[in-house]
Structures are given as C-alpha cells and as structure tokens.
C-alpha positions in Angstrom: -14.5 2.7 27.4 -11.5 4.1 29.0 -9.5 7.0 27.7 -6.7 5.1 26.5 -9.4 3.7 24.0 -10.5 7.2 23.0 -7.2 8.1 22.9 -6.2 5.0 20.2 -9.5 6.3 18.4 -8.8 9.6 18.1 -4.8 8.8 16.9 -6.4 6.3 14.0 -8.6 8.6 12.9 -6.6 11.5 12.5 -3.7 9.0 10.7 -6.5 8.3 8.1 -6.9 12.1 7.9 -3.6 12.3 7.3 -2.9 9.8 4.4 -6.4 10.9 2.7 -5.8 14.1 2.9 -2.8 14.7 0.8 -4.6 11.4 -1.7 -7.3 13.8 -2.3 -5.4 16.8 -3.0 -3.1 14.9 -5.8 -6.4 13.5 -7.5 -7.9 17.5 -7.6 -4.5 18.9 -9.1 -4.4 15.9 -11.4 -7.5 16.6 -12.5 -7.6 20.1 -13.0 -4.3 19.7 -14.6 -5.8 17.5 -16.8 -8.7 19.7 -18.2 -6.1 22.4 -18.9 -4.5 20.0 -20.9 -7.4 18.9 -23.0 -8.2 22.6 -23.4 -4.8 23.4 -24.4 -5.1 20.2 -26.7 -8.0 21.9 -28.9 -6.7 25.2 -28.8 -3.2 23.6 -30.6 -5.4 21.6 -33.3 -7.7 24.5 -34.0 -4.6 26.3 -34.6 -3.5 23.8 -37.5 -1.1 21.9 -35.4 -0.7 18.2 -34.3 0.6 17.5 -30.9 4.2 15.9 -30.5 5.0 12.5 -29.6 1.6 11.1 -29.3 -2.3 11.7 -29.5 -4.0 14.5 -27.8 -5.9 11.8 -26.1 -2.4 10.0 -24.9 -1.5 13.4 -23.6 -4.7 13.9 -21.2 -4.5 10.3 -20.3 -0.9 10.8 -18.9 -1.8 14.0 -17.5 -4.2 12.4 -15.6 -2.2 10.1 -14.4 1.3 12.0 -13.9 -0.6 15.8 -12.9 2.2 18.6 -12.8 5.3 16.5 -14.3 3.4 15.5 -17.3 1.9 18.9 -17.7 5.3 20.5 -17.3 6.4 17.9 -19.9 3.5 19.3 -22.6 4.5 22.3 -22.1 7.7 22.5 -22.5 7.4 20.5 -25.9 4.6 22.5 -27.1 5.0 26.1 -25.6 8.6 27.2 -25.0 11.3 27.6 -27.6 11.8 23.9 -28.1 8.3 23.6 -29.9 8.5 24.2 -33.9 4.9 26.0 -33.8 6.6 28.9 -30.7 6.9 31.2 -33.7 2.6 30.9 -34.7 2.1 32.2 -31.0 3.9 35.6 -31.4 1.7 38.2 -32.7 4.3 39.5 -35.1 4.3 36.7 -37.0 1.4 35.7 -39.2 -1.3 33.5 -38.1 -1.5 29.9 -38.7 -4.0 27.7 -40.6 -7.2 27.8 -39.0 -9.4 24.6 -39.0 -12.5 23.5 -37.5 -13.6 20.3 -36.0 -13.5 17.8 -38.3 -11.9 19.6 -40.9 -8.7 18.4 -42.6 -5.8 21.2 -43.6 -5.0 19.0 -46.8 
C-alpha cells in the first residue's frame, strides 16, 4: 500500500471520529438529562403535585428524546415563577401534602 492509501485511511477514520463523537456525547447528556428528570418527577408527586401538561412518564420520554430543550422546558413550567406549586418550595411557606407511593391525596 502506498501512502496516499494510508493517507485516505487515516482521513476516513478520523471523519467517523468526528461525526461519532459529538453522537455520543448528545446520547450521554440526553440521558443524564433524563434521569434528572425522572428524579425530579418523584420528588414533585411525593410532594402532592401532578406534573403539567402531560404524564411524568411523557415528560422523561421527551427528555430523552429532546435532552437540554426539554429539560429547560420542565423546568421552567414546574420550577420558576410560572409554576402554581413555586410557593410549596419556599421554606416560609408551609409544606405541602405529603404522599407516598401508591397513595391517593383524596
């Protein structure tokens, strides 16, 4: 084999590199992304709250699937001032209804 070979070798393999690499790194972040978000998910119903718009297991599924843009998206609904259960999170206020798994608050 001649150089120019090599050198074709070489230039494939590192332009897989490069198109795996940054694949790889959106799947980790989308994943951990993800488990904070099914975390968060039972922290918010153990609190007494439902989540907005659709089913804690919707919310993971997108999150899975979108990674930071969907998370951003949960949080800003559930955690900053737009969410109606902000005021449970302050420690001023008084707690919420606790409940445990499998537990109804009716």
């Amino acid at each position: 084999m001649n150089s120019t070979h090599w050198s074709l070798i070489t230039l494939s393999l590192g332009s897989g590199l490069a198109t795996i690499v940054p694949i790889l790194l959106t799947v980790i972040v989308n994943v951990l992304f993800t488990i904070g978000i099914a975390q968060d998910v039972d922290r918010v119903w153990r609190r007494g709250q439902d989540t907005v718009l659709v089913c804690p297991a919707a919310w993971v599924a997108a999150t899975l699937l979108g990674g930071i843009y969907v998370a951003g998206l949960y949080w800003l609904i559930h955690h900053s001032m737009l969410s109606p259960y902000n005021a449970w999170e302050r420690p001023s206020d008084p707690s919420p209804p606790q409940r445990e798994r499998g537990q109804s608050l009716d």
